[in-house]
C-alpha positions in Angstrom: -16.8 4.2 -56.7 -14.0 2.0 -56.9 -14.6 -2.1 -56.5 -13.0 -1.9 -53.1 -14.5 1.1 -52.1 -18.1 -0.8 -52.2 -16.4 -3.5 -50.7 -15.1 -1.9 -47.6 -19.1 -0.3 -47.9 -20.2 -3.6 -47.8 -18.1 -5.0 -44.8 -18.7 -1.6 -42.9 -22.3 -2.2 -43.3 -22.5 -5.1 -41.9 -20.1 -4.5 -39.6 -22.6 -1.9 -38.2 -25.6 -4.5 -38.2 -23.4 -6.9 -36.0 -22.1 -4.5 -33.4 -25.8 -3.5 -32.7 -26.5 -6.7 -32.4 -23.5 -7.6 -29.8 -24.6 -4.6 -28.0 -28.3 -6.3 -27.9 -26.8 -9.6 -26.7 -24.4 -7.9 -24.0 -28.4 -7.4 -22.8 -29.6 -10.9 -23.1 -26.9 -12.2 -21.4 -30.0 -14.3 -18.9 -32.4 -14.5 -21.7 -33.1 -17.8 -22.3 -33.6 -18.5 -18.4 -35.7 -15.3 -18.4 -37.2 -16.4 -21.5 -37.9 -19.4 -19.9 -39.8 -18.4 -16.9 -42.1 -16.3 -18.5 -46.1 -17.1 -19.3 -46.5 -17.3 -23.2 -48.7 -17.4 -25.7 -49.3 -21.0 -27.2 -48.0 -19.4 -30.9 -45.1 -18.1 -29.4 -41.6 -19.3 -31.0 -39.0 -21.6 -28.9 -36.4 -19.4 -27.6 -33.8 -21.3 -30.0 -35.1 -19.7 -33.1 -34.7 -15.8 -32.1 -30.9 -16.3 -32.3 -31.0 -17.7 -36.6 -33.5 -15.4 -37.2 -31.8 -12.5 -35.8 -28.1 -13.5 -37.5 -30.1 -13.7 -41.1 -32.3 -10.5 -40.4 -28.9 -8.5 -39.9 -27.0 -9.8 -42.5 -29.8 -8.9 -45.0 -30.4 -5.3 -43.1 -26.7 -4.8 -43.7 -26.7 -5.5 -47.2 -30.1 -3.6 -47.7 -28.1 -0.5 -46.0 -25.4 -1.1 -48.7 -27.5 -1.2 -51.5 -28.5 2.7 -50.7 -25.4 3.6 -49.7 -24.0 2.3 -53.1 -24.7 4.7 -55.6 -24.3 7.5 -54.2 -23.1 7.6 -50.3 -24.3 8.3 -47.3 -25.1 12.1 -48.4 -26.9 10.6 -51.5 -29.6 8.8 -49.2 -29.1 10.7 -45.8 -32.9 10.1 -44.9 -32.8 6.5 -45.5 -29.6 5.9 -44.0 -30.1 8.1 -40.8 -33.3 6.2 -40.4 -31.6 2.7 -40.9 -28.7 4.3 -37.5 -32.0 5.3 -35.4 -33.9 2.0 -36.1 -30.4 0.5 -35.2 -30.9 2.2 -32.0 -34.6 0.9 -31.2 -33.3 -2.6 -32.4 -30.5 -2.5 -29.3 -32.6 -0.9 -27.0 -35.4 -3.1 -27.0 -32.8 -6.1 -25.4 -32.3 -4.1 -22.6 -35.5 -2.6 -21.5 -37.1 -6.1 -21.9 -34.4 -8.6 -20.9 -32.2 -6.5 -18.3 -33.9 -3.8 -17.2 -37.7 -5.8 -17.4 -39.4 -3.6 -18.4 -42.4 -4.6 -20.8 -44.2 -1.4 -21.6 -41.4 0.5 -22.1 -40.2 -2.1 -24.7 -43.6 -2.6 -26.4 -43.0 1.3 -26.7 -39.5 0.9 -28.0 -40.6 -1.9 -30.6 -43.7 0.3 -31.9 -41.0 2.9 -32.5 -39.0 0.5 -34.4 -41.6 -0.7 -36.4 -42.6 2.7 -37.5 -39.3 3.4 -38.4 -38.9 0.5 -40.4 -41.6 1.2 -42.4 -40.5 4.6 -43.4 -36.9 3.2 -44.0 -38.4 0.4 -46.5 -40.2 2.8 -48.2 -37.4 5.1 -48.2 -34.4 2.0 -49.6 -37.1 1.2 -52.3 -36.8 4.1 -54.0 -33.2 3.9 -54.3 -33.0 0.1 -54.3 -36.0 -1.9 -55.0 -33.7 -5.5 -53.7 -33.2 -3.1 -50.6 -36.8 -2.4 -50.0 -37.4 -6.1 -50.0 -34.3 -7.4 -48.2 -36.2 -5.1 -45.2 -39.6 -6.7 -46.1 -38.8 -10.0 -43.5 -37.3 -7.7 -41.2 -40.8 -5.7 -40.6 -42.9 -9.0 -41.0 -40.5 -10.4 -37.9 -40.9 -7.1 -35.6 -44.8 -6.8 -36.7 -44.7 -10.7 -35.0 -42.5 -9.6 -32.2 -44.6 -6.5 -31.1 -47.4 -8.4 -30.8 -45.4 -11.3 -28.7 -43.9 -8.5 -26.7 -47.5 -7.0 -26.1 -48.8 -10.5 -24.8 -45.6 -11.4 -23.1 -46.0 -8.4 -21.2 -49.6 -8.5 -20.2 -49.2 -12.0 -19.3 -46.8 -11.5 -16.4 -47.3 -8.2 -14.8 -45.0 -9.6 -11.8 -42.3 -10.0 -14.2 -42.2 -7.1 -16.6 -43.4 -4.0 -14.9 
C-alpha cells in the first residue's frame, strides 16, 4: 500500500467514526436539558464530560479500525471490520432510543448489544493489531460504565424513560 493510500485509510476511518457520531448528536440535540431533568445516581458523570470523552473515544476507534484495515484491507480483516460498521450502528442508535425517542429499556438493550460487540471486535483487532486491541480497551471500559448508568438512569425515572 502506497503512503497515501493509508493515508486516505486513515482519514476515511475517521471520517466514519465522526459521521456516526454527528448522526448520534443530530439525536441529542435536547440532551443536556433532558440530561438535566433526570434522577441520577450520585456517581454519575456531569453532562459536560460525555462530549471529550466521546470526541477522544472516536478518534482512537478510528485509528484502531485503521490499524486492521492497514495491512491487508477491508477483505484481509472482514470480521473485525464488519463488527467495527455494526458496533458503529449500536453506538448511533443508542442516542436516539434514549435521548429522542426515551426510551430506556430499549437502549439498555441497544448498549448490551454494543458492548458485546465490542468485545468480540477487541479481541478480533488484537490479533491483527495488538495497539488496535488496546486503542478499543477505554472504549469498552466507558460503555461497561455507561450500561450500568443507562440501567440506573432508567429504573430511576420510569415517568421519563418508558
Amino acid at each position: 500500500m502506497t503512503p497515501l493510500t493509508q493515508f486516505s485509510g486513515l482519514i476515511v476511518s475517521l471520517l466514519i467514526c465522526f459521521i456516526v457520531a454527528v448522526l448520534g448528536a443530530l439525536a441529542s440535540t435536547n440532551a443536556s436539558d433532558f440530561y438535566g431533568e433526570l434522577v441520577k445516581p450520585a456517581w454519575a458523570p456531569p453532562g459536560w464530560l460525555f462530549g471529550p470523552v466521546w470526541t477522544m473515544l472516536y478518534i482512537m476507534m478510528g485509528v484502531a479500525a485503521w490499524l486492521v484495515w492497514r495491512p491487508s484491507g477491508f477483505n484481509g480483516a472482514q470480521l473485525a471490520l464488519s463488527l467495527f460498521l455494526a458496533q458503529l450502528i449500536f453506538n448511533a442508535l443508542w442516542s436516539w432510543l434514549f435521548f429522542n425517542m426515551q426510551l430506556g429499556m430499549w437502549a439498555f438493550v441497544d448498549i448490551t448489544l454494543l458492548w458485546v460487540c465490542l468485545v468480540a471486535m477487541v479481541i478480533l483487532f488484537w490479533q491483527v493489531s495488538t495497539v488496535a486491541g488496546m486503542l478499543i480497551l477505554p472504549y469498552i471500559l466507558w460503555v461497561s460504565f455507561a450500561t450500568l448508568l443507562n440501567f440506573h438512569v432508567w429504573k430511576l425515572n420510569p415517568e421519563l424513560l418508558a
